[in-house]
C-alpha positions as a Markdown table, in Angstrom:
| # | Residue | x | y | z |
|---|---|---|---|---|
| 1 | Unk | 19.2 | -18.8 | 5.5 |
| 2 | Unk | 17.1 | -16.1 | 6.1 |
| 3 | Unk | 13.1 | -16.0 | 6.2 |
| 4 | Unk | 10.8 | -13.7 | 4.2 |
| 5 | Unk | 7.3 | -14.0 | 4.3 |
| 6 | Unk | 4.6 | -12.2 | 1.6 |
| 7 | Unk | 1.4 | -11.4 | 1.9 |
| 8 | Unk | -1.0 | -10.9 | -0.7 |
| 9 | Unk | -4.4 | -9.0 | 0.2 |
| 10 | Unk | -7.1 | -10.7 | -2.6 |
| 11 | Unk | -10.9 | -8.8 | -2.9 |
| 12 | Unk | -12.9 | -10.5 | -5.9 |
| 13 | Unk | -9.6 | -10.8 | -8.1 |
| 14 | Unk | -8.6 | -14.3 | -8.2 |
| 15 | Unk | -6.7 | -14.3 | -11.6 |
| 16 | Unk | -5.0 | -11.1 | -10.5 |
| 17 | Unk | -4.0 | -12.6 | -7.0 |
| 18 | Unk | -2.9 | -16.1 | -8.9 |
| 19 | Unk | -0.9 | -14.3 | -11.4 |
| 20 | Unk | 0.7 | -12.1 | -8.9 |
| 21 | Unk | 1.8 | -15.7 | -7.0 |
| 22 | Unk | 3.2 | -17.3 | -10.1 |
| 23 | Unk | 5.8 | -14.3 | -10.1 |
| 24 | Unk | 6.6 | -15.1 | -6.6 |
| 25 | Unk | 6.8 | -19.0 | -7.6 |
| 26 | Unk | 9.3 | -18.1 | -10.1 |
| 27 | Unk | 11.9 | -16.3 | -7.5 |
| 28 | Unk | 14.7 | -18.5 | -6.7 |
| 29 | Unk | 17.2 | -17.6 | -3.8 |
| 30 | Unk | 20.5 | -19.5 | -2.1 |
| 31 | Unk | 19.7 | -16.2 | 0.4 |
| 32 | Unk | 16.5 | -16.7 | 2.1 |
| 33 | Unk | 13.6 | -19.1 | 1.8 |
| 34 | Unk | 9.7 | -17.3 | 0.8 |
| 35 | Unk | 6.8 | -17.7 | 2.9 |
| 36 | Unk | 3.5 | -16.9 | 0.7 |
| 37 | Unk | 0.2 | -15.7 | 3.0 |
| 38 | Unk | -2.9 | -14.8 | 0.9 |
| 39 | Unk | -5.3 | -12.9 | 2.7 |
| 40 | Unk | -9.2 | -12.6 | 1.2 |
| 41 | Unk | -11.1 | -9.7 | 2.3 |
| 42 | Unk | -14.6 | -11.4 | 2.4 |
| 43 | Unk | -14.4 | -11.6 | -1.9 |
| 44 | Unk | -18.1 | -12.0 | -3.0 |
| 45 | Unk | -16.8 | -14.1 | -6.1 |
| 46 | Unk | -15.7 | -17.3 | -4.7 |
| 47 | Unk | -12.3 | -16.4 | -4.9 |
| 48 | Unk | -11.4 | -17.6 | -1.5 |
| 49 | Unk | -12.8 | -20.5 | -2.1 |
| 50 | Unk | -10.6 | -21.1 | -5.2 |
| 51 | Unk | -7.2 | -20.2 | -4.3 |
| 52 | Unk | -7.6 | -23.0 | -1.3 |
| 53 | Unk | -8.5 | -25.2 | -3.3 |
| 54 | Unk | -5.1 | -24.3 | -5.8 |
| 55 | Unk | -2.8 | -23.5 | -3.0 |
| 56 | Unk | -3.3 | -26.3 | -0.9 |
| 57 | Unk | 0.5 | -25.7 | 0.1 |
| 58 | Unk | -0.1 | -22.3 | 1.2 |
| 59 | Unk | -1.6 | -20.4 | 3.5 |
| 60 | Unk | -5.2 | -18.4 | 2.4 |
| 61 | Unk | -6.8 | -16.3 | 5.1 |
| 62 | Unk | -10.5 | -15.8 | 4.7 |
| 63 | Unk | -11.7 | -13.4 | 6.5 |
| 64 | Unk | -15.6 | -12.6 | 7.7 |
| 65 | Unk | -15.6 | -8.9 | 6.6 |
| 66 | Unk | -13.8 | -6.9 | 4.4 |
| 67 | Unk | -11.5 | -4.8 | 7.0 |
| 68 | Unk | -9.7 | -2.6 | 4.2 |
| 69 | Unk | -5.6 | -3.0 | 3.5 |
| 70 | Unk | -4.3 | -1.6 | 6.5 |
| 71 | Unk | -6.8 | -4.3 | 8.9 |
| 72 | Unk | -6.6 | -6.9 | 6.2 |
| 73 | Unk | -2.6 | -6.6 | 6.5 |
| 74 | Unk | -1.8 | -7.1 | 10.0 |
| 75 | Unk | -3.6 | -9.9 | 10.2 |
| 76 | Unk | -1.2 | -11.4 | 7.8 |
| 77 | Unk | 1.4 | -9.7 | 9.4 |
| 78 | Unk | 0.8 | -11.5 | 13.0 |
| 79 | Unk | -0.1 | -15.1 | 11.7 |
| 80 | Unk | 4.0 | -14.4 | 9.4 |
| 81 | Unk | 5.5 | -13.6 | 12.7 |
| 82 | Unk | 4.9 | -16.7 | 13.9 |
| 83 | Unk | 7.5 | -18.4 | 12.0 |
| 84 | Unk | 9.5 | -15.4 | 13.0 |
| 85 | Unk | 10.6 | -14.1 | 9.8 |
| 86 | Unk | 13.5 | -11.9 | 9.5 |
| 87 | Unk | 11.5 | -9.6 | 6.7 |
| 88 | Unk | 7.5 | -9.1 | 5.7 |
| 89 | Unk | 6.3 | -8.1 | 2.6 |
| 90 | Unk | 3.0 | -6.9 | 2.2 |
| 91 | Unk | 2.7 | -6.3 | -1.4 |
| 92 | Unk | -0.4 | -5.5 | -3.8 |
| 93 | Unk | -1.8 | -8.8 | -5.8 |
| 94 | Unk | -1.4 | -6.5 | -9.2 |
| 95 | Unk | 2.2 | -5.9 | -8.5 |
| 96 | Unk | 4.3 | -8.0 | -11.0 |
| 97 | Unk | 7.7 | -9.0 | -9.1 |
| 98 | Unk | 10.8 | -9.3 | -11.1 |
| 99 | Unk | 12.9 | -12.5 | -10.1 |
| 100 | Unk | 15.5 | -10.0 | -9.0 |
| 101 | Unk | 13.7 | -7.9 | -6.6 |
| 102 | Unk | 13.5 | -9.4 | -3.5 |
| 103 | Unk | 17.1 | -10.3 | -3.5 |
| 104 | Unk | 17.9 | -6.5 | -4.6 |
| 105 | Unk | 15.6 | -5.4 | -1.2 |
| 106 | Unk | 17.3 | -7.8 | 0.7 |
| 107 | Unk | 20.9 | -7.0 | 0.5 |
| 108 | Unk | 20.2 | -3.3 | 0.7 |
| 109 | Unk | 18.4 | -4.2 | 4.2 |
| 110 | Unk | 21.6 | -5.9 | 5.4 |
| 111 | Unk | 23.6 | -2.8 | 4.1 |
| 112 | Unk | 21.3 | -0.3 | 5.4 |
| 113 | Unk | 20.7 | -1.3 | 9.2 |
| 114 | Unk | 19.0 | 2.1 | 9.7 |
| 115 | Unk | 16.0 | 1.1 | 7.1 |
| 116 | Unk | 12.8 | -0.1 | 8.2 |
| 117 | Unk | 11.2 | -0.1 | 4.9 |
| 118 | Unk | 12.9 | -0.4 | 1.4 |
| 119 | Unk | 10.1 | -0.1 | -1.8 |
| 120 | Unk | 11.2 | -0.2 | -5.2 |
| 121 | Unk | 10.5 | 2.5 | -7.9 |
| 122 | Unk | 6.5 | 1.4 | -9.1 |
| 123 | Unk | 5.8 | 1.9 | -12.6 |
| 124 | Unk | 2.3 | 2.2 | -13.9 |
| 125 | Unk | -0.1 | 3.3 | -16.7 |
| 126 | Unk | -1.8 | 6.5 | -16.9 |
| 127 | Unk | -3.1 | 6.1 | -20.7 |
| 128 | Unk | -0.6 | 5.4 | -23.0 |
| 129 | Unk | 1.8 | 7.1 | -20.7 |
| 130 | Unk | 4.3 | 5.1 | -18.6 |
| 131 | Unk | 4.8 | 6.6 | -15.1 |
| 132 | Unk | 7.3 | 6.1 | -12.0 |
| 133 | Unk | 6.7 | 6.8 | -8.3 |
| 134 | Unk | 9.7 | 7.0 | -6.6 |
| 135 | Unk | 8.0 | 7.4 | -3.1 |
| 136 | Unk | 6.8 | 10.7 | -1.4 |
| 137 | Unk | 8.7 | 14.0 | 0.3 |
| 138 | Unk | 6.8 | 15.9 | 2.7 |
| 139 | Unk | 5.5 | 19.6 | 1.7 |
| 140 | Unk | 5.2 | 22.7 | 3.7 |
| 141 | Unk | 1.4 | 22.1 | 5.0 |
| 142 | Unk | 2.5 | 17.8 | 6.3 |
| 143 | Unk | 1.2 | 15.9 | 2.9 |
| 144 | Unk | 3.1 | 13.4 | 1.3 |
| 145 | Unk | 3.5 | 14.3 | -2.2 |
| 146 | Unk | 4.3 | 11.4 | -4.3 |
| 147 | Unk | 7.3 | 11.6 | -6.6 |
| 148 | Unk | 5.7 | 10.6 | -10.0 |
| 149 | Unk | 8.0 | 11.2 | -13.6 |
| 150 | Unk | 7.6 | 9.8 | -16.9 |
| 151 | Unk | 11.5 | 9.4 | -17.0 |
| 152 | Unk | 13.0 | 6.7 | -15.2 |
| 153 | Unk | 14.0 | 7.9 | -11.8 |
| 154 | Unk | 18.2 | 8.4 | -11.5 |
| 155 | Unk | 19.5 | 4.7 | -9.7 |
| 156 | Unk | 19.8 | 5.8 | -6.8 |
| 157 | Unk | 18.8 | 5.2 | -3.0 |
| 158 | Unk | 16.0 | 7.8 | -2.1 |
| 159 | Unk | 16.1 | 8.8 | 1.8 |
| 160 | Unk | 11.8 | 9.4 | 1.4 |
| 161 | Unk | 9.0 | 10.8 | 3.4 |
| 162 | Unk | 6.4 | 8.2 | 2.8 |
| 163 | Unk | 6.6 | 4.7 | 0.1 |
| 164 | Unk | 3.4 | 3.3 | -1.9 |
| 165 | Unk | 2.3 | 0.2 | 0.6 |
| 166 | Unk | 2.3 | -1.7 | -3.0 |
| 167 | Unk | 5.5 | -3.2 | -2.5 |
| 168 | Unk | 7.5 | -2.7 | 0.4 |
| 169 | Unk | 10.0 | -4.8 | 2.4 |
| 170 | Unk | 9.7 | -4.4 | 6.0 |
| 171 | Unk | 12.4 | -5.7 | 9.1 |
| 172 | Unk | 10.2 | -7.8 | 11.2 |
| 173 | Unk | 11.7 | -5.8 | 13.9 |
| 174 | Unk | 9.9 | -3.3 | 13.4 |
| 175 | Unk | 6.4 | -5.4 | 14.0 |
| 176 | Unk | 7.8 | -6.9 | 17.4 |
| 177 | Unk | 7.7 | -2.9 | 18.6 |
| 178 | Unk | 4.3 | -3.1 | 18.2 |
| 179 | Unk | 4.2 | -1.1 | 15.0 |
| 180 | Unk | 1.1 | -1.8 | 12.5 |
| 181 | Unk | -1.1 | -0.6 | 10.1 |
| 182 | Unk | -3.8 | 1.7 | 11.3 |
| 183 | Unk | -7.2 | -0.1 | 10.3 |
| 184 | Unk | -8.7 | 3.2 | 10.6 |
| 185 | Unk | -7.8 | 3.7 | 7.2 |
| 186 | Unk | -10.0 | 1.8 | 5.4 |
| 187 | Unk | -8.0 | 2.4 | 1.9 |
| 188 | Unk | -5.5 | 5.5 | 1.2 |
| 189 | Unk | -2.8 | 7.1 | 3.4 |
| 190 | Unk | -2.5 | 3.6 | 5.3 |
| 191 | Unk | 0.7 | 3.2 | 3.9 |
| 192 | Unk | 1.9 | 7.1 | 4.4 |
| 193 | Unk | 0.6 | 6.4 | 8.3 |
| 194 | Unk | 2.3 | 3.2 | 8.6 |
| 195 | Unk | 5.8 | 4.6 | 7.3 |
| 196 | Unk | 5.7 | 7.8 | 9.6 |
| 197 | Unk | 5.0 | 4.8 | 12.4 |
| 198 | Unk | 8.2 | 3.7 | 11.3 |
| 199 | Unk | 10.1 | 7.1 | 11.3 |
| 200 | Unk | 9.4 | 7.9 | 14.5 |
| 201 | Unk | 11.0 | 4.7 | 16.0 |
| 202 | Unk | 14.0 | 6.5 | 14.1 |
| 203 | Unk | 14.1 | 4.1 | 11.2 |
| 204 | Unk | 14.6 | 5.2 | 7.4 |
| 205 | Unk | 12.4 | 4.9 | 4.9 |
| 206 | Unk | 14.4 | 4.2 | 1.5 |
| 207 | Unk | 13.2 | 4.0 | -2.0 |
| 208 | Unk | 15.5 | 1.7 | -4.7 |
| 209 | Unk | 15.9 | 3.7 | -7.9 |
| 210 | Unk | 17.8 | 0.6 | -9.3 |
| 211 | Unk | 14.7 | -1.6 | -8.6 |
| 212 | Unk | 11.3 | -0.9 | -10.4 |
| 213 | Unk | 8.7 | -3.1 | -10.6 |
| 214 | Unk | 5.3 | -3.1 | -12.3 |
| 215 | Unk | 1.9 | -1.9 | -10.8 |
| 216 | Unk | -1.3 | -2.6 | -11.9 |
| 217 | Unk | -2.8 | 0.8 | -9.8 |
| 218 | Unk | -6.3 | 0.6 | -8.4 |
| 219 | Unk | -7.0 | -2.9 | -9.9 |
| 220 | Unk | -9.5 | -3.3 | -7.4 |
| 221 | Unk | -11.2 | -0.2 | -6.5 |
| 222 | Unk | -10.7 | 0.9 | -9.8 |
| 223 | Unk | -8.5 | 4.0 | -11.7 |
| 224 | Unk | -11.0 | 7.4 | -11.1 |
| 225 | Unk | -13.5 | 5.5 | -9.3 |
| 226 | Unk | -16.3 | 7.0 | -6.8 |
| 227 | Unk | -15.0 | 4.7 | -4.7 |
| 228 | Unk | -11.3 | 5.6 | -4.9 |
| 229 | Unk | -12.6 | 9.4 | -4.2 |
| 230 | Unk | -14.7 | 8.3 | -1.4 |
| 231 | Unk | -11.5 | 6.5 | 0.5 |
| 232 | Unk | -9.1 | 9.1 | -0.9 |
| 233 | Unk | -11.1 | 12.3 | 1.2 |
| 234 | Unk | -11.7 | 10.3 | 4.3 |
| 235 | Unk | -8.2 | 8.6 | 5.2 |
| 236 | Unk | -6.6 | 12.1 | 4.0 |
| 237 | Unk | -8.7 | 13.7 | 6.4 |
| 238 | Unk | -8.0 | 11.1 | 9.4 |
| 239 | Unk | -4.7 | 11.5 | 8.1 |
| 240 | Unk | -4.6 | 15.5 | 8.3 |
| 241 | Unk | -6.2 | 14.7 | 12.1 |
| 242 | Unk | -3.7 | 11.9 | 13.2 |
| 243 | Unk | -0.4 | 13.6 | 11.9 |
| 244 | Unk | -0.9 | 18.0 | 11.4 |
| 245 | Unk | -1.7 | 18.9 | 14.9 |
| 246 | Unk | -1.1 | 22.8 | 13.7 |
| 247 | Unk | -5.0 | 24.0 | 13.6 |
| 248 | Unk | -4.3 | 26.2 | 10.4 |
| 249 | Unk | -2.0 | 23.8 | 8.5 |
| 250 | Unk | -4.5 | 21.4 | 9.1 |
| 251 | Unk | -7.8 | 23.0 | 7.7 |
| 252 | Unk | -5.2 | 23.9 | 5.0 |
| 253 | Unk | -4.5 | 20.1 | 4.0 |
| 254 | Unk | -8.1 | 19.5 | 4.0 |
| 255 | Unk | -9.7 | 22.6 | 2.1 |
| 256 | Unk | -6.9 | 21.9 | -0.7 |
| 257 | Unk | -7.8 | 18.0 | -0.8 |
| 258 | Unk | -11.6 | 19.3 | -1.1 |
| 259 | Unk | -10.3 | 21.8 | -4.3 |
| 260 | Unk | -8.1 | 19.2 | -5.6 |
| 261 | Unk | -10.7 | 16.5 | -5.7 |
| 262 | Unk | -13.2 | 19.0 | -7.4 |
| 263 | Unk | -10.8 | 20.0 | -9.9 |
| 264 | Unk | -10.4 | 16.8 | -10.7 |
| 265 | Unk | -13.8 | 15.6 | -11.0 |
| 266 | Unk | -14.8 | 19.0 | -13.6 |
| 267 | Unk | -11.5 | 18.6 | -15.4 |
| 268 | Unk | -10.8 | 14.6 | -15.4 |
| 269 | Unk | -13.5 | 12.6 | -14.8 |
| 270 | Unk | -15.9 | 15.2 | -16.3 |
| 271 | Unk | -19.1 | 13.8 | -14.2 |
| 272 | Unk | -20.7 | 16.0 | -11.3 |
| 273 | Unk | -21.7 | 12.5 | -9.9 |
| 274 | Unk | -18.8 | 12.4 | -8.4 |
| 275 | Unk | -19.3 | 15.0 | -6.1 |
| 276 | Unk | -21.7 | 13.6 | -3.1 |
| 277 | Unk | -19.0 | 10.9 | -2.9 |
| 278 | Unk | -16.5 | 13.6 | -1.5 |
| 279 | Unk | -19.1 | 15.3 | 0.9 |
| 280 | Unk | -20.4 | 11.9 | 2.1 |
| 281 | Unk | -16.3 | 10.7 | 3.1 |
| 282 | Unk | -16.2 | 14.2 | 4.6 |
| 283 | Unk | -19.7 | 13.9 | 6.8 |
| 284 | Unk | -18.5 | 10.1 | 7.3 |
| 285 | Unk | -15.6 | 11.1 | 8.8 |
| 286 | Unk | -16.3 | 13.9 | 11.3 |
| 287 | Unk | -19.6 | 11.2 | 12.7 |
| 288 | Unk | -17.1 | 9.0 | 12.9 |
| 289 | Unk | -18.1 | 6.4 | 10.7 |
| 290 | Unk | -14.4 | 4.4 | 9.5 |
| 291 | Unk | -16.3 | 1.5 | 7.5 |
| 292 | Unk | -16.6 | 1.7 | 3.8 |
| 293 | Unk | -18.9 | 2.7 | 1.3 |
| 294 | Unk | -19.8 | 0.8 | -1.8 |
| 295 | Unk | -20.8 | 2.5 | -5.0 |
C-alpha cells in the first residue's frame, strides 16, 4: 500500500482547518493509507492550541513565527518525509476534497511517470459567479497566466505552465532532489516558483480536467484585501527577478503588475487606500525586506 501524506497550513482559522480534515477523514482507499500534518503559522487565536487538543492522533506543528506558505510548507514537507511517503500533498485548509480525489491523482501519477505535480481543476466564487482555474500557460513577457472560465474546463489532462499550490499532489521524489518552496515568497507566486523548480528537473506539471474540487480563495488573507495586494506586488516582483533574466521583459512584467494592480484598485475595489500598499511591497522589495506586512 502506498503512503500519502497532507499537510494543512492553519493561520487563525480553526473551523476552516477542522472542516477541511473531516473531508480528509471521510476518504477511504484499499490504494494507499493518509498521513494528515497540520501546520499553524503562529495563529493569534488559540487555534493551535485547539486542534492538539482534537487531534490528539495527528500531528499539529506549531510554529514560533508566521513564515508564510512557501516556509510554513516545507516544514511539513521534511517532518512527511520521514515516513517516506510515496506522494505529499500540501493543500489549502479552505479546499473541500471530494472522497474521489486523491485516488483520481493517484492513479494518474502511476500512469504519468513524467509528472511531478498533478492539481485538480479549483472551482471558486467570484460573486454569484462560479469560476474554474484550470492551472496557468506562460505568456510572451514569462508570467503565468491562470486559466480561469465560467464553463467547466473540457476533461481532459492539461500539460500546464504553473498549478494553484491549493491542491496539488506531489512525487516525493521530487523533495529527495532537494526541491522546495522558496520561503522568499512570503504569499503569491510560491506555488508558480515551486512548479518551474519542478520543470526544470524535466518533470511535467499536469492539471486534471476530470477532477475539480472546491476552493474557498483567500479565506485567510482575504478576497481584495490590502494585504492580498501587498503579497501579490512583492512575490511577482521577486518572481519577475528570480525567473525573467531578459532586463526589458523584466521591467515589462513589473510596470504591467503596477498598471494592473491600479486598475484594479480605481475600477474594483474603488478605494485609493489601496495604493501605499502597492508602493510599500515595491520599496520592501528592492530594500530587501521578505517579511510581511499586516494591515
Amino acid at each position: 500500500m502506498k503512503k500519502i501524506s497532507i499537510i494543512i497550513l492553519n493561520y487563525n482559522n480553526y473551523n476552516v482547518t477542522t472542516a477541511c480534515v473531516r473531508y480528509i477523514d471521510d476518504i477511504k482507499s484499499k490504494l494507499f493509507a493518509i498521513n494528515i500534518i497540520i501546520v499553524d503559522g503562529c495563529s493569534g487565536d488559540n487555534s493551535c492550541a485547539l486542534l492538539r487538543k482534537k487531534y490528539k492522533n495527528k500531528k499539529v506543528i506549531g510554529l514560533k513565527q508566521n513564515l508564510g506558505f512557501g516556509g510554513s510548507v516545507n516544514i511539513g514537507i521534511k517532518i512527511a518525509l520521514r515516513d517516506n511517503p510515496d506522494y505529499i500533498m500540501p493543500i489549502n485548509n479552505d479546499i473541500v476534497l471530494t472522497k474521489t480525489i486523491l485516488e483520481a491523482l493517484y492513479k494518474l501519477h502511476e500512469k504519468y511517470s513524467k509528472a511531478g505535480v498533478i492539481s485538480p481543476v479549483l472551482k471558486y466564487k467570484v460573486g454569484n459567479k462560479t469560476m474554474y482555474n484550470s492551472g496557468t500557460i506562460k505568456n510572451y513577457w514569462g508570467r503565468p497566466i491562470h486559466q480561469i472560465s465560467n464553463k467547466k474546463p473540457l476533461p481532459i489532462l492539461f500539460n500546464r505552465y504553473t498549478t494553484p499550490g491549493a491542491s496539488i499532489m506531489v512525487k516525493s521524489e521530487i523533495f529527495n532532489r532537494n526541491v522546495f518552496f522558496d520561503k522568499n515568497f512570503f504569499l503569491y507566486f510560491e506555488d508558480d516558483d515551486f512548479c518551474l523548480q519542478i520543470k526544470n528537473l524535466g518533470y511535467d506539471i499536469l492539471v486534471d480536467g476530470n477532477t475539480i474540487v472546491t476552493h474557498g480563495e483567500s479565506t485567510t488573507v482575504g478576497w481584495m484585501s490590502k494585504k492580498k495586494f501587498y503579497f501579490v506586488t512583492k512575490s511577482g516582483h521577486i518572481f519577475a527577478d528570480k525567473h525573467i533574466k531578459n532586463r526589458f521583459l523584466n521591467i515589462f512584467f513589473k510596470t504591467h503588475m503596477f498598471f494592473q494592480s491600479l486598475w484594479f484598485v480605481i475600477t474594483r475595489v474603488k478605494d485609493i487606500s489601496y495604493i501605499p500598499c502597492i508602493f510599500l511591497a515595491i520599496n520592501d522589495k528592492q530594500k530587501g525586506f521578505l517579511g510581511p506586512r499586516y494591515f
